[in-house]
C-alpha positions as a LaTeX table, in Angstrom:
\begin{tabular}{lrrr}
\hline
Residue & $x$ (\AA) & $y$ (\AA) & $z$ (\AA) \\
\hline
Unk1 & 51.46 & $-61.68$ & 59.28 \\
Unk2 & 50.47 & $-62.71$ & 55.47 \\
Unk3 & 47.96 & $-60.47$ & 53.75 \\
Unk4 & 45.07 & $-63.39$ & 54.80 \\
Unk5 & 45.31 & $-62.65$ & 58.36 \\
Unk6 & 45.17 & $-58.66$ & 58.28 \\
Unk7 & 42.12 & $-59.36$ & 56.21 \\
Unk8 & 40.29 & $-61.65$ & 58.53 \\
Unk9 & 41.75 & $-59.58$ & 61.88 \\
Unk10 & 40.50 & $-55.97$ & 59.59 \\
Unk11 & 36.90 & $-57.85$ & 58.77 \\
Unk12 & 36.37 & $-59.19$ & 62.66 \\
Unk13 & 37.35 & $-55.56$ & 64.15 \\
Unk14 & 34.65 & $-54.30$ & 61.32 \\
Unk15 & 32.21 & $-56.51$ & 62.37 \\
Unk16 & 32.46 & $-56.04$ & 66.00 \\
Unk17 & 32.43 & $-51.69$ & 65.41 \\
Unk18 & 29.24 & $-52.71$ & 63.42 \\
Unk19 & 27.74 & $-54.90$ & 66.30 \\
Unk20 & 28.45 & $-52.19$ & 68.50 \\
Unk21 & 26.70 & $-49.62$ & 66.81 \\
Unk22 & 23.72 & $-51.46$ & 66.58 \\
Unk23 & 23.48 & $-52.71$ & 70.15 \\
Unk24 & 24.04 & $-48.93$ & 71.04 \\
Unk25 & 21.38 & $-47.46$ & 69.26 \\
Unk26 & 19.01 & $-50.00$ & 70.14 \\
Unk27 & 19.46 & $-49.33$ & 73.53 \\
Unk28 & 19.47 & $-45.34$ & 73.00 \\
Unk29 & 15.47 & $-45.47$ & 73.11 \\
Unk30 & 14.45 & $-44.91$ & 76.63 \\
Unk31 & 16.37 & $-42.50$ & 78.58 \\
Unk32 & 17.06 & $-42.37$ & 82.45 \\
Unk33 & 13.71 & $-41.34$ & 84.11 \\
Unk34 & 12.20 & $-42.63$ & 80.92 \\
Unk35 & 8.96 & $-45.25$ & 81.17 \\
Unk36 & 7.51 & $-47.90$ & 78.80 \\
Unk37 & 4.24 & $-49.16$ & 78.29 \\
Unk38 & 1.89 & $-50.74$ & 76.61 \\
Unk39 & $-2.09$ & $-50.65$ & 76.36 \\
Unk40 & $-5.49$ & $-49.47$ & 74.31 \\
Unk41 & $-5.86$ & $-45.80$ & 73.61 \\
Unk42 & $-9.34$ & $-44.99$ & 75.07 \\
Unk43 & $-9.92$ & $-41.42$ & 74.05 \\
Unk44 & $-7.85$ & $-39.03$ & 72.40 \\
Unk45 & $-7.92$ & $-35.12$ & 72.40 \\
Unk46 & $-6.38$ & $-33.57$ & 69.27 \\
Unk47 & $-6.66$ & $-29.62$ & 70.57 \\
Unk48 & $-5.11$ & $-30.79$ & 73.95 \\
Unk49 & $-2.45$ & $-32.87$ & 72.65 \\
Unk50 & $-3.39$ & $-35.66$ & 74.86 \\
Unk51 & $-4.94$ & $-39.11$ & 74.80 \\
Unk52 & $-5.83$ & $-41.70$ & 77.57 \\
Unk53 & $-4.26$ & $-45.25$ & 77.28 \\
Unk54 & $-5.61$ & $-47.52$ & 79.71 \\
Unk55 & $-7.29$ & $-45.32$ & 82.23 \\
Unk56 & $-4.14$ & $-42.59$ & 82.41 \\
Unk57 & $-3.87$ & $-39.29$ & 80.63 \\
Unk58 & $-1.14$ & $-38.85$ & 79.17 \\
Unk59 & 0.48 & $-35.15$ & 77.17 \\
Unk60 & 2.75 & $-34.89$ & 74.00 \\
Unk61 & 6.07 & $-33.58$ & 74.65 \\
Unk62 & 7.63 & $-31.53$ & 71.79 \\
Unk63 & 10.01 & $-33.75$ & 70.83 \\
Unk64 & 7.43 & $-36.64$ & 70.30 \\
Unk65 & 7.76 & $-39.13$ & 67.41 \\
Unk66 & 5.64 & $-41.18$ & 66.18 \\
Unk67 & 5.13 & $-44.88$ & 64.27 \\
Unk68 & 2.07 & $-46.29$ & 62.55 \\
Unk69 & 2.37 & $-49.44$ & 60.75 \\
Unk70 & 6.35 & $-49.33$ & 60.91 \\
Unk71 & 6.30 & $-45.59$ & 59.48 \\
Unk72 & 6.50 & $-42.08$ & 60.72 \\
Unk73 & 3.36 & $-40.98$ & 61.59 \\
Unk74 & 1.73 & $-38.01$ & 63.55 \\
Unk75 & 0.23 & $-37.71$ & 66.76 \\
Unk76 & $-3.27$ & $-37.22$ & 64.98 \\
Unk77 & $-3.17$ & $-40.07$ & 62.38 \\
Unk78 & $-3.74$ & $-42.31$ & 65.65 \\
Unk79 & $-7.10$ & $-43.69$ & 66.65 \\
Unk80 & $-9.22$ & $-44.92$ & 69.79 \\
Unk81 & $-8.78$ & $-48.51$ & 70.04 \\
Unk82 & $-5.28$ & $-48.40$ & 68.43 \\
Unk83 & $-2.99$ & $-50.83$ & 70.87 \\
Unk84 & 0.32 & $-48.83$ & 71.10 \\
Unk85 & 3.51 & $-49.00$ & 73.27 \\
Unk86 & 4.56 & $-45.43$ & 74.59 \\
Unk87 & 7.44 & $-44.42$ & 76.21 \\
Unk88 & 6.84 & $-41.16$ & 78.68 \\
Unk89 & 8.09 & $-39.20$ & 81.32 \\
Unk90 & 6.44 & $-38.39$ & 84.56 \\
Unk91 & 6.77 & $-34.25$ & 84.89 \\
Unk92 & 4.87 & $-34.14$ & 88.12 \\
Unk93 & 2.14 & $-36.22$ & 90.77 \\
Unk94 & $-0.28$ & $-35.15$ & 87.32 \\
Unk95 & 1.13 & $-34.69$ & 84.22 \\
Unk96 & 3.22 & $-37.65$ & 82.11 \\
Unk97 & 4.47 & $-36.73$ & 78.65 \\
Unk98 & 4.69 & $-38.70$ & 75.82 \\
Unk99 & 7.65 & $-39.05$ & 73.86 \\
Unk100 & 7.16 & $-41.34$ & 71.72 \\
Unk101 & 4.18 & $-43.74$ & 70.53 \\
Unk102 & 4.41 & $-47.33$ & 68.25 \\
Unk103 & 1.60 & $-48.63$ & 66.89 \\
Unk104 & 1.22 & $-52.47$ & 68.15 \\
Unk105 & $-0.28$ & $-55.09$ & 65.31 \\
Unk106 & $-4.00$ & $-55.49$ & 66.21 \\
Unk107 & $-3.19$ & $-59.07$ & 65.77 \\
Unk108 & $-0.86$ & $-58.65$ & 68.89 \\
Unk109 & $-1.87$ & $-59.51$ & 72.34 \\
Unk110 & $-0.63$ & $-57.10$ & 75.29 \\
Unk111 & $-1.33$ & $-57.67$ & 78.52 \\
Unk112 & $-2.83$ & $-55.13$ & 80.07 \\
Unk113 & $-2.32$ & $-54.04$ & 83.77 \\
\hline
\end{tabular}
């Protein structure tokens, strides 16, 4: 093997570790038992750490992260009206809890359910 082929075989193992990671931690978002959706938050309660998106309650978890505008944000830099995509957890026949919440362009249409 000349020095031109362990380059190009070293750069195309590179690329494919890189490719890898990426398609990995895409993917590493929503867990088993893990739900995503999308809608219009409708009323949010700051002291309760809860908010209703289309008709549902939903709870914070304490792990939940937050992104407004493409940034971190917190759970109480959201407002009613907001369209967001959420991914929760169902804990029980009552209680879902939010894990984490991405602000959705206004611009954006969602379909709602």
């Amino acid at each position: 093997m000349n020095y031109m082929n362990i380059r190009a075989s070293w750069f195309a193992v590179a690329l494919l570790v890189i490719l890898a990671s990426v398609a990995n931690f895409a993917s590493a978002g929503v867990l088993a038992g893990e739900k995503i959706k999308t809608g219009t938050i409708q009323k949010l309660n700051f002291s309760e750490g809860s908010m209703i998106l289309d008709g549902n309650r939903y709870h914070t978890a304490p792990e939940l992260r937050v992104e407004i505008a493409g940034s971190y944000g917190a759970f109480t830099m959201l407002e009613v009206g907001m369209k967001v995509q959420i991914v929760y957890r169902v804990e029980s026949a009552v209680r879902r809890d939010v894990v984490e919440i991405k602000e959705i362009p206004s611009h954006v249409t969602i379909e709602e359910a």
